[in-house]
Structures are given as C-alpha cells and as structure tokens.
N, C-alpha and C positions, 0 to 999 in steps of 0.2 A: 504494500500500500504506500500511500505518500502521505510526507509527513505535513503537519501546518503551517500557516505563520512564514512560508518562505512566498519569494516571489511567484507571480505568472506573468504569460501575458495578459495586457489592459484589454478585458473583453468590452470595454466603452470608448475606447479609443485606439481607432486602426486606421489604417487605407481603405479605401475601395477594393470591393473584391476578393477583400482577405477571410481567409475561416480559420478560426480557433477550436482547437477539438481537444480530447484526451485532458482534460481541466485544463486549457486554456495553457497547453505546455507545446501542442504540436500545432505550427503555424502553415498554412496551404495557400498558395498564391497560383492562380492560371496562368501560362502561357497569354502574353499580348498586356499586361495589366500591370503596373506595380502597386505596391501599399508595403509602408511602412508596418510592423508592430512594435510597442515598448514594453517595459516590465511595468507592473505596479506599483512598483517601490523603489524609488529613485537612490543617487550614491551623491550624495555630497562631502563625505572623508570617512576613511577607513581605505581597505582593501580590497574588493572584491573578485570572484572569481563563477563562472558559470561554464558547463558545456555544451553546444549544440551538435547534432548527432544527424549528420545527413541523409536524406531516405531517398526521394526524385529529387536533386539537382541539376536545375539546366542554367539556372542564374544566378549563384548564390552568394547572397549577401548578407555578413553579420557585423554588427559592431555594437556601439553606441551611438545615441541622441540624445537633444536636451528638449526642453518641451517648447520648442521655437521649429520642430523640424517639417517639414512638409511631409504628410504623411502619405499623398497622394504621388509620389515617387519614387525613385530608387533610393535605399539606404546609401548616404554619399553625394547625393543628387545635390545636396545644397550644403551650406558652412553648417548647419546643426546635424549635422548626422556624421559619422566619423564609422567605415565600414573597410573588410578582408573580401575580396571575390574572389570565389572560385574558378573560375574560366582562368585568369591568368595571373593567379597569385598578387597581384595591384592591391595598393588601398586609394581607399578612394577620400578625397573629403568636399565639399563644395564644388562637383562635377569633373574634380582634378585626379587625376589616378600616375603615380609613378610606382617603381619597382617594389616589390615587398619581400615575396615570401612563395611558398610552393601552391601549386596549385589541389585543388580540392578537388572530391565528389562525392557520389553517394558510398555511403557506412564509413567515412572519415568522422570524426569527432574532432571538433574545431572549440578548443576553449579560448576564454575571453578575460584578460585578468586586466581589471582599471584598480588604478590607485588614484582615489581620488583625492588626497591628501595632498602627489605632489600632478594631480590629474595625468596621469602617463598612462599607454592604454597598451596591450601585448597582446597577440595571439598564438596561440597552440595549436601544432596541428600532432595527431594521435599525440600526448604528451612530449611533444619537441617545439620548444620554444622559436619562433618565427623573427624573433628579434621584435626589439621596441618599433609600433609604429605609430606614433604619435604622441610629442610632449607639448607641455605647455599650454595644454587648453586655458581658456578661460574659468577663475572659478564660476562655477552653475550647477546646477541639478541635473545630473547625468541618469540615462536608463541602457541598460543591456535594451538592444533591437533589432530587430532584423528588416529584411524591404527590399523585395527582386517580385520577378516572373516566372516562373515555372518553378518551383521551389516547395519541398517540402520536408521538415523534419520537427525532429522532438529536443528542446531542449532541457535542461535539466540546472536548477538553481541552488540544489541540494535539499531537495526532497528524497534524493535516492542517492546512495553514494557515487561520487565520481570515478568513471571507469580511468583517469586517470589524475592522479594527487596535484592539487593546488600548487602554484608555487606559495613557498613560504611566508607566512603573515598573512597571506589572503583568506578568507572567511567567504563562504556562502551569504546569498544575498537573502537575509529573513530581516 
C-alpha cells in the first residue's frame, strides 16, 4: 500500500489533456498535446529527492516549476519550468535546451534531487548521477513536475521505497 502525508500530483491543477490515475502518482499525456503537472506540496528549503519511472515515453519530460509556469506546454517551454528530456538527454529551461546528460526511455527511472536551500536541481538516471543541471535559481516555491506529449509513467515521492537511494541529506517530499 502507500503510505500518507507524502506528495502527488495536483489533481486541480494541470494542463490540458492531462490524466492522473493510480492516486494521482501516474501522469498520461497524448501524442499532439502538452500539459504540465506539479506536486502538491511545494520545496522552499530543505532537500528533496523523488523518482519517476518511465512506462510509454515518446516525449519525456521531468523536472521542476514554480507556480508562475504555463501549464498548457512543455515542461521547459518557458523561464518557470526547469526540465531533463528524454529524446536527447538536453535540459531545457525557458525554450533553451543545451547538452546534459544520457538519454532516457521506457523502464529507466529518472530521479530528481533539488536543494532548495542553495536551489540547485540534479538528475538520476537508474541511480547515476547526470551531473548538476541547474544552479542559482531564484528563491521561490518550487514543485517536482513533469509536461511533454506522448508520455506516460508512475512517479514515486516516497510512499514506496526508492528502487534507488537518495543522495545524501535529501528526504522525501511529505
């Protein structure tokens, strides 16, 4: 079972398009459409760390946003959304995408660790660190989110153990 009191996705606040299923942990986006989703429970300092677990990806895009982001786009489409894609390992932020990290797909597990203390944000891919890809955010109220097209998987915020360990000091988002 899962446990409480941890994040999901905001089943009141999404893109177009978008369906939440499985308590609001597995996010489904159509081919032709994007929509953003966020978590319900924002990170303003501490550590955090979450996994997302690819099932159909043809567009896949995970990161952070802050609640300024257009949700009717792609994750990265605009300056409040800060996103990994799959297709060619890029991050993306404000429709700018340079080199990142490896590329993804389906049954990869893609974790997401923001510090939002000193706002620095990293991604995992199967528990191999991608390297930092973005510092310096603004301080703001950040959310684990996701936001592509053909895309669908199950994330996990620590209701269920991590199929691979945090890095160190980072905490589950309850």
């Amino acid at each position: 079972g899962q446990e409480t009191g941890y994040a999901t996705l905001n089943p009141i606040r999404f893109g177009q398009n978008v369906a939440l299923s499985n308590g609001n942990l597995r996010y489904t986006s159509p081919g032709g459409s994007n929509g953003v989703a966020m978590t319900t429970i924002s990170m303003t300092s501490k550590k955090y760390y979450c996994e997302f677990t690819a099932i159909a990806v043809t567009y896949g895009e995970i990161g952070i946003c802050n609640n300024d982001v257009n949700l009717n786009t792609y994750l990265g489409g605009d300056a409040n959304g800060w996103m990994y894609y799959s297709g060619n390992g890029q991050k993306y932020n404000g429709g700018t995408n340079t080199s990142y990290g490896a590329t993804w797909t389906n049954g990869d597990v893609i974790g997401i660790a923001f510090d939002a203390d000193i706002r620095e944000l990293t991604y995992y891919k199967n528990g191999v660190s991608q390297g930092v890809a973005f510092t310096g955010l603004a301080v703001d109220e950040y959310y684990f989110a996701i936001g592509a097209n053909s895309q669908i998987g199950d994330f996990n915020f620590g209701q269920k153990p991590f199929k691979f360990p945090p890095p160190a000091g980072f905490q589950s988002l309850n």
